[in-house]
N, C-alpha and C positions, 0 to 999 in steps of 0.2 A: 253690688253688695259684697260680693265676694273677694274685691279689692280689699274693702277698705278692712274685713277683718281680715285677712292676709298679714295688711300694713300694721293692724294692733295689737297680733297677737305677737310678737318681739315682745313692743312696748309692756304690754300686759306681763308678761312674765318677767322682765328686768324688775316691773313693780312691785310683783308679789316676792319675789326672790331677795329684794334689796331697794325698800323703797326710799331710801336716804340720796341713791342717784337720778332718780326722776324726780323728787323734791324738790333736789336743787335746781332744776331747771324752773318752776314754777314760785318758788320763793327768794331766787336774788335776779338782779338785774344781769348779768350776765346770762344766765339762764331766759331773761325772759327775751333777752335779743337774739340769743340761740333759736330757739320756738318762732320769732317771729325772721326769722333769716330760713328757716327752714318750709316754713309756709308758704315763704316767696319763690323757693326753689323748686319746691313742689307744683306752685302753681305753673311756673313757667314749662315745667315737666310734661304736666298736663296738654297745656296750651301747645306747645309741639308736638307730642301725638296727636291731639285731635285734627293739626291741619295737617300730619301725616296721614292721616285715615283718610279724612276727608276728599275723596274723589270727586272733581267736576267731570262728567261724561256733556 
């Protein structure tokens, strides 16, 4: 849990600061392939730490 508000609190504060540039990620298409380019990054992010962690003994 502590990740993830880590990861939102940037977010959160660009929002309330100036929400004209997180807008535009969610209302043009540019923005919305940003968003889904970064989900994939993330995930694969993920997905490599976890089989970094992952110890077979």
């Amino acid at each position: 849990m502590t990740g993830v508000q880590t990861c939102a609190l940037p977010i959160s504060l660009i929002y309330l600061s100036s929400p004209g540039y997180i807008g535009m990620l969610f209302s043009t298409r540019t923005g919305n392939f940003m968003l889904l380019g970064s989900a994939f990054w993330m995930f694969c992010g993920v997905m490599v730490m976890r089989k970094m962690i992952n110890f077979k003994f």
